[in-house]
DSSP file (Angstrom, degrees, kcal/mol; ACC not computed):
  #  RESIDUE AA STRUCTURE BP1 BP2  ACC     N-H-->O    O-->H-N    N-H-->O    O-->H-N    TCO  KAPPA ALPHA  PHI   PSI    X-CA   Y-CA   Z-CA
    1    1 A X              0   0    0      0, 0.0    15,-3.0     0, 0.0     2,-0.3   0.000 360.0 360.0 360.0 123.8   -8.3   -4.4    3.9
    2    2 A X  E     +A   15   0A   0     13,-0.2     2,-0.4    14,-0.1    13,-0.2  -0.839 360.0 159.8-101.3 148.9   -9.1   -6.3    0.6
    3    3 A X  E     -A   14   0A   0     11,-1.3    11,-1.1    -2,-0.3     2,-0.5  -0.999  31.3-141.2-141.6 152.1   -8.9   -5.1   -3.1
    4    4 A X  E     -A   13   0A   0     -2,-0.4     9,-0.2     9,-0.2     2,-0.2  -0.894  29.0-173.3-150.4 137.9   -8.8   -6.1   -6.0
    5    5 A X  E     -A   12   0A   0      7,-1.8     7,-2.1    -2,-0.5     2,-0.5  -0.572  33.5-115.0-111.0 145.6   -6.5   -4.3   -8.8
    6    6 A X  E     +A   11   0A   0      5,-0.2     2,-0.2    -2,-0.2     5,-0.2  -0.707  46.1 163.5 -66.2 121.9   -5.4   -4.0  -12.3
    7    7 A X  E >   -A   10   0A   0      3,-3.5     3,-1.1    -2,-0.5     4,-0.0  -0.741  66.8 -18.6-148.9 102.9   -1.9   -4.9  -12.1
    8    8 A X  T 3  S-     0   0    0      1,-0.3     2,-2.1    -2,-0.2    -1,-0.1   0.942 126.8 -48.8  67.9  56.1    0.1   -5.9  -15.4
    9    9 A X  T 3  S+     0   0    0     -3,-0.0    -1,-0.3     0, 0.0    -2,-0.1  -0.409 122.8  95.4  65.2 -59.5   -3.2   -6.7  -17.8
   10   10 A X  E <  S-A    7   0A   0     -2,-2.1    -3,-3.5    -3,-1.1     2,-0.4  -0.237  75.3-126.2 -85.6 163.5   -4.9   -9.3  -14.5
   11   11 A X  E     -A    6   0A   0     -5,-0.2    -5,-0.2    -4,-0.0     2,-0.2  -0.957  32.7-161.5 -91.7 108.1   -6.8   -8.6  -12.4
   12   12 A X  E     -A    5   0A   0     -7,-2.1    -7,-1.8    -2,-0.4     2,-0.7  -0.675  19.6-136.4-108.6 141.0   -5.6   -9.4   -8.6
   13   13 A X  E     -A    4   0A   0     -9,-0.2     2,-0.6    -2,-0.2    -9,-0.2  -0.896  27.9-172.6-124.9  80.6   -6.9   -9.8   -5.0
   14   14 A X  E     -A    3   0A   0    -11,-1.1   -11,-1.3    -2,-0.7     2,-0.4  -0.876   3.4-177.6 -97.3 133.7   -4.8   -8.1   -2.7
   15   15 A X  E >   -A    2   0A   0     -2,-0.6     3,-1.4   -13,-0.2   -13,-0.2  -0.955  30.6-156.2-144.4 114.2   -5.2   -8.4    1.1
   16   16 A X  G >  S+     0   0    0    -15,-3.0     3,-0.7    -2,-0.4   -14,-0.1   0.809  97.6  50.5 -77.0 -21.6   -3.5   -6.9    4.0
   17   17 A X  G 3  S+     0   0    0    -16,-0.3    -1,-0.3     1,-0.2   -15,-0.1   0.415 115.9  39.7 -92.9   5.8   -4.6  -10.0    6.3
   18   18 A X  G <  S+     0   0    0     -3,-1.4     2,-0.4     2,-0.0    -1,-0.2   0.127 106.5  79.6-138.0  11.9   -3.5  -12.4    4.2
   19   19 A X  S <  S-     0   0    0     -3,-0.7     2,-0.5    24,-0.1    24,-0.2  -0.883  80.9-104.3-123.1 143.8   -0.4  -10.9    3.1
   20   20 A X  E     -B   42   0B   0     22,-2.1    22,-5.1    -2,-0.4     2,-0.2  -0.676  28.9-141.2 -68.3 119.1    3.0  -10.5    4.6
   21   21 A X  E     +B   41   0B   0     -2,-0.5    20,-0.2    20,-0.2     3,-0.1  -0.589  23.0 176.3 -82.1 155.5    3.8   -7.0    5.9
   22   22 A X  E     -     0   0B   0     18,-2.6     2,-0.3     1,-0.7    -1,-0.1   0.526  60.4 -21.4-123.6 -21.7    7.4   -6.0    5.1
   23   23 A X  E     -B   40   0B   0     17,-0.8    17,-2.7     2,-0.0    -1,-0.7  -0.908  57.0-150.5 169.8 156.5    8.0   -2.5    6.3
   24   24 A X  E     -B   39   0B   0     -2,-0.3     2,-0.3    15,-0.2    15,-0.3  -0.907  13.6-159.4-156.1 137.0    5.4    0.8    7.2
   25   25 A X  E     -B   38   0B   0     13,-2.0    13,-2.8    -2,-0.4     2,-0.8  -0.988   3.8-146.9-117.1 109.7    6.3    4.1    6.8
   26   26 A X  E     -B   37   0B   0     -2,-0.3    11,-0.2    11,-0.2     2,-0.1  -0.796   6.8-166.5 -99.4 105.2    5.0    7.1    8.2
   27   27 A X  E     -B   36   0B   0      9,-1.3     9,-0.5    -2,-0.8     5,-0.1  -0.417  64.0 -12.5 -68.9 137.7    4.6   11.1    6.9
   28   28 A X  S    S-     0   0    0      7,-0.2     2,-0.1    -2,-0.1     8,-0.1   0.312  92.2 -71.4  69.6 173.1    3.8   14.0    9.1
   29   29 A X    >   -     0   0    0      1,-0.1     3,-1.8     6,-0.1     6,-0.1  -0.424  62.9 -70.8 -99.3 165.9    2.5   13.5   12.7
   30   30 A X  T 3  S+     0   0    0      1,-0.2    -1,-0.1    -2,-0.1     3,-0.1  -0.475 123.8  25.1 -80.9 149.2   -0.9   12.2   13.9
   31   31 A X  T 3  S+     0   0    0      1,-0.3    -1,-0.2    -2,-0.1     2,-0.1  -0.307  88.0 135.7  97.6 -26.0   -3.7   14.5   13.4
   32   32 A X    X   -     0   0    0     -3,-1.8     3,-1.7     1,-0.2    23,-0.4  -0.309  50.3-150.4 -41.1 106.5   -1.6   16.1   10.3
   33   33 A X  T 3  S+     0   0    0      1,-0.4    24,-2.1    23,-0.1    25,-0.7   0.757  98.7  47.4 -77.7  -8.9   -4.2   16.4    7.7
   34   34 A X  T 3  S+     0   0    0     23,-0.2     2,-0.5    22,-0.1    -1,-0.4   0.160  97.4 111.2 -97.3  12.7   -1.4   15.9    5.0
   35   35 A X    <   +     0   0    0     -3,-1.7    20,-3.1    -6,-0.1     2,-0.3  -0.659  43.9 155.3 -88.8 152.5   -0.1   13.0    7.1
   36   36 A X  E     -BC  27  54B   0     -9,-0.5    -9,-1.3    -2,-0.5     2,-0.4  -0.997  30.2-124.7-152.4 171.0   -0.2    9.3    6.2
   37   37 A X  E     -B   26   0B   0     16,-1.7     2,-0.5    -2,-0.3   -11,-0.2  -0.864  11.1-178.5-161.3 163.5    0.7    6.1    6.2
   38   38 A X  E     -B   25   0B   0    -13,-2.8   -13,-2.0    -2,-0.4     2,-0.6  -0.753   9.2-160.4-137.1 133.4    1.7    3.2    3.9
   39   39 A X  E     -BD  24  51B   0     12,-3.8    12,-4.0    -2,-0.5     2,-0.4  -0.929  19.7-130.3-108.4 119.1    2.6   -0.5    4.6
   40   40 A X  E     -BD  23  50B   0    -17,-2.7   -18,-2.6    -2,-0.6   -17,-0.8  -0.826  33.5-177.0 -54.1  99.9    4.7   -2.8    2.1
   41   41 A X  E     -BD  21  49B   0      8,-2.0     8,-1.7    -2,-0.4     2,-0.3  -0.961  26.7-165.9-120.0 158.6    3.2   -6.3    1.3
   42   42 A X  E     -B   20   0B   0    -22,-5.1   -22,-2.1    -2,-0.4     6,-0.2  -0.954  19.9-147.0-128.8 149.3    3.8   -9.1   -0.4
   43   43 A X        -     0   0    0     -2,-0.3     3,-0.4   -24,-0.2   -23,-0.1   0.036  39.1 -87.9 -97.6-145.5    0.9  -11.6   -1.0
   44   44 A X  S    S+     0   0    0      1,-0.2    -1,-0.1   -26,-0.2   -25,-0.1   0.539 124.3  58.4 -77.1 -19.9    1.1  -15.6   -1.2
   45   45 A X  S    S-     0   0    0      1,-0.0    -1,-0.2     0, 0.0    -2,-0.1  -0.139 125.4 -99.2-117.7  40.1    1.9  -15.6   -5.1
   46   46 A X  S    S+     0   0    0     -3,-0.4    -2,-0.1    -4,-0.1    -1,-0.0   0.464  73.3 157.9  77.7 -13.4    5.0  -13.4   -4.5
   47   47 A X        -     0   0    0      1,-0.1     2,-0.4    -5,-0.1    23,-0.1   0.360  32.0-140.7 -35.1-175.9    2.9  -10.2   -5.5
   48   48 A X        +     0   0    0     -6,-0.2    21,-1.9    21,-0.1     2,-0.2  -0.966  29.9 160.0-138.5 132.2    4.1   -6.4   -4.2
   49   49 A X  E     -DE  41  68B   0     -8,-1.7    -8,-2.0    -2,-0.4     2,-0.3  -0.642  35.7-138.3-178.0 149.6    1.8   -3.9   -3.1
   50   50 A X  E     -DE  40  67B   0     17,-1.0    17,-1.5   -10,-0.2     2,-0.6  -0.692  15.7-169.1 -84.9 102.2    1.5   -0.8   -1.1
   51   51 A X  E     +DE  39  66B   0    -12,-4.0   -12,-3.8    -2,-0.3     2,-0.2  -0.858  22.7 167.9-116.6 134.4   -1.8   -0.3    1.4
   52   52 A X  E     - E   0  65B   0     13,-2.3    13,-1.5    -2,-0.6     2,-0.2  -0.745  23.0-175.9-126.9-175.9   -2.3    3.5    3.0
   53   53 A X        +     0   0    0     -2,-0.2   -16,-1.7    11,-0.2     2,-0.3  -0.689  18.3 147.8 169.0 137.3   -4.4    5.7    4.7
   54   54 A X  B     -C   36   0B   0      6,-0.3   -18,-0.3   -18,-0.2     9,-0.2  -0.775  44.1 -58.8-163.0 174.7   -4.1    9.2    5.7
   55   55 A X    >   -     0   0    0    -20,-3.1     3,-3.1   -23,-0.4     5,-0.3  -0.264  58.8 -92.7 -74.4 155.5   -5.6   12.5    6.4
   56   56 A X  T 3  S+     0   0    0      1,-0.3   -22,-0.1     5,-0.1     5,-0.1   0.539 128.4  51.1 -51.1  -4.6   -7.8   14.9    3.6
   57   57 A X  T 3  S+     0   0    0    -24,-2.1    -1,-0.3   -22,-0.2   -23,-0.2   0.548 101.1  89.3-117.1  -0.7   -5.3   16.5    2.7
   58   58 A X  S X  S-     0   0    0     -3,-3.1     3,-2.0   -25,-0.7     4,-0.3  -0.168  92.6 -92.6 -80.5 168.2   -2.9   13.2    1.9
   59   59 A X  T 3  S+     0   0    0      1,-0.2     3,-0.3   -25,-0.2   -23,-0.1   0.868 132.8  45.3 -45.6 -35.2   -2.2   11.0   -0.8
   60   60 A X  T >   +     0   0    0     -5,-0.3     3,-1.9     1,-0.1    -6,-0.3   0.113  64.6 137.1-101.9   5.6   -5.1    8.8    0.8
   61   61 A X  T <  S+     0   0    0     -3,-2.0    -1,-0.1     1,-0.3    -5,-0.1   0.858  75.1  59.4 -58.4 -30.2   -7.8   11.8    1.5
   62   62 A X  T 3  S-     0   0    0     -3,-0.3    -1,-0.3    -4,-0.3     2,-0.2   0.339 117.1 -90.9-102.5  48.5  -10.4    8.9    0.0
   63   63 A X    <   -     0   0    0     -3,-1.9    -1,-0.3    -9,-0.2    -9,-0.1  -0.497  65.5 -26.4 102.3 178.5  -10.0    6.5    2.1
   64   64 A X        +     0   0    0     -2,-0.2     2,-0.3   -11,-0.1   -11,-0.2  -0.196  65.4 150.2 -63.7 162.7   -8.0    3.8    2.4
   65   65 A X  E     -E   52   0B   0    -13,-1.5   -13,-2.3    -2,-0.1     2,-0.2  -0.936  36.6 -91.0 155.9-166.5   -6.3    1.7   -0.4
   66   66 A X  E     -E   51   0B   0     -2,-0.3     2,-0.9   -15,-0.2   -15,-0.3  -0.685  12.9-170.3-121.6 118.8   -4.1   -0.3   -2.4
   67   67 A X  E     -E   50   0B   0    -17,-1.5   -17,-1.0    -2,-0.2   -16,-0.1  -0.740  23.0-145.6-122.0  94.9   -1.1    0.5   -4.8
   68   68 A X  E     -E   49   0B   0     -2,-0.9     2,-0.3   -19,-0.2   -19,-0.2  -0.129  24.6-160.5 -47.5 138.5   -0.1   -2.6   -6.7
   69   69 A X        -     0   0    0    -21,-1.9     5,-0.1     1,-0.1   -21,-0.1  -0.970  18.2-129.8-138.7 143.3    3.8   -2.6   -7.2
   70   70 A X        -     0   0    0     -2,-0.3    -1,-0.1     1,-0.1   -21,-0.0   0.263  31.7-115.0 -55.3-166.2    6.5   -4.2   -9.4
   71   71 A X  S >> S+     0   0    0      2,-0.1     4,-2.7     3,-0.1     3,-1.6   0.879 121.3  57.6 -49.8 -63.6    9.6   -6.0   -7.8
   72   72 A X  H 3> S+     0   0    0      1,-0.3     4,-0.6     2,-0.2    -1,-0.0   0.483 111.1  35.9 -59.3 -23.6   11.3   -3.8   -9.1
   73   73 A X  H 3> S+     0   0    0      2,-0.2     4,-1.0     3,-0.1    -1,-0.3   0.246 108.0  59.5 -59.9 -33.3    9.5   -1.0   -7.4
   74   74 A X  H <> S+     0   0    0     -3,-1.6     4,-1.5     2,-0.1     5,-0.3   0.674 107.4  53.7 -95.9 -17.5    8.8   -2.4   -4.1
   75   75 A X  H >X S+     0   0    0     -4,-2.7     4,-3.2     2,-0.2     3,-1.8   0.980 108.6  44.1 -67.7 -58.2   12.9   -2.8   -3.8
   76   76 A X  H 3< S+     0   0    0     -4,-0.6    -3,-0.1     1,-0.3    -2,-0.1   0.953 109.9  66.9 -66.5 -42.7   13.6    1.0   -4.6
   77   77 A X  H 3< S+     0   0    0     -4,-1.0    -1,-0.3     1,-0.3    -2,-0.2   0.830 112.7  35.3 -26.6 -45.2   10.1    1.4   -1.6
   78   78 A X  H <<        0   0    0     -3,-1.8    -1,-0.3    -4,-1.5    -2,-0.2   0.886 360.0 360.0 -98.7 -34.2   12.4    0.1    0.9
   79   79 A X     <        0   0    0     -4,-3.2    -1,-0.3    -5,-0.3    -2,-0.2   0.653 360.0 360.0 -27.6 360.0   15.5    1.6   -0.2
C-alpha cells in the first residue's frame, strides 16, 4: 500500500513495500466486523507510521490506510 500524508506541515510518501515492518497487532477474530489490523513501519528517512485494515464496523471500515506517527508515539504503539 502507498500514501501519501500530511505529517508535521510536509507532505510524505509512505509505503508498506518499501518500508520496514516492526510489529502487527491484531483486534477481534477473523470475520469480526469490528476486527482489525495494524502494522508498525518505519520508512527509509527514519519516518513512523501505522498501516490497517479491518472490518465495517472497525477503525478501518473505509478501506485500507495510513496513520502517520511521531517517535514518540510509535514507542508508546509498541509498548
Amino acid at each position: 500500500m502507498r500514501k501519501i500524508k500530511q505529517f508535521d506541515g510536509k507532505r510524505h510518501v509512505y509505503d508498506t513495500q518499501k518500508s520496514t515492518e516492526l510489529e502487527t497487532r491484531s483486534f477481534g477474530e477473523f470475520g469480526d466486523p469490528a476486527g482489525y489490523e495494524e502494522t508498525l513501519y518505519q520508512t527509509r528517512q527514519g519516518l513512523y507510521f501505522v498501516a490497517g485494515k479491518g472490518g465495517e464496523e472497525s477503525p478501518y471500515a473505509a478501506g485500507e490506510d495510513v496513520r502517520p506517527l511521531s517517535a514518540d508515539e510509535a514507542a508508546a504503539w509498541q509498548a
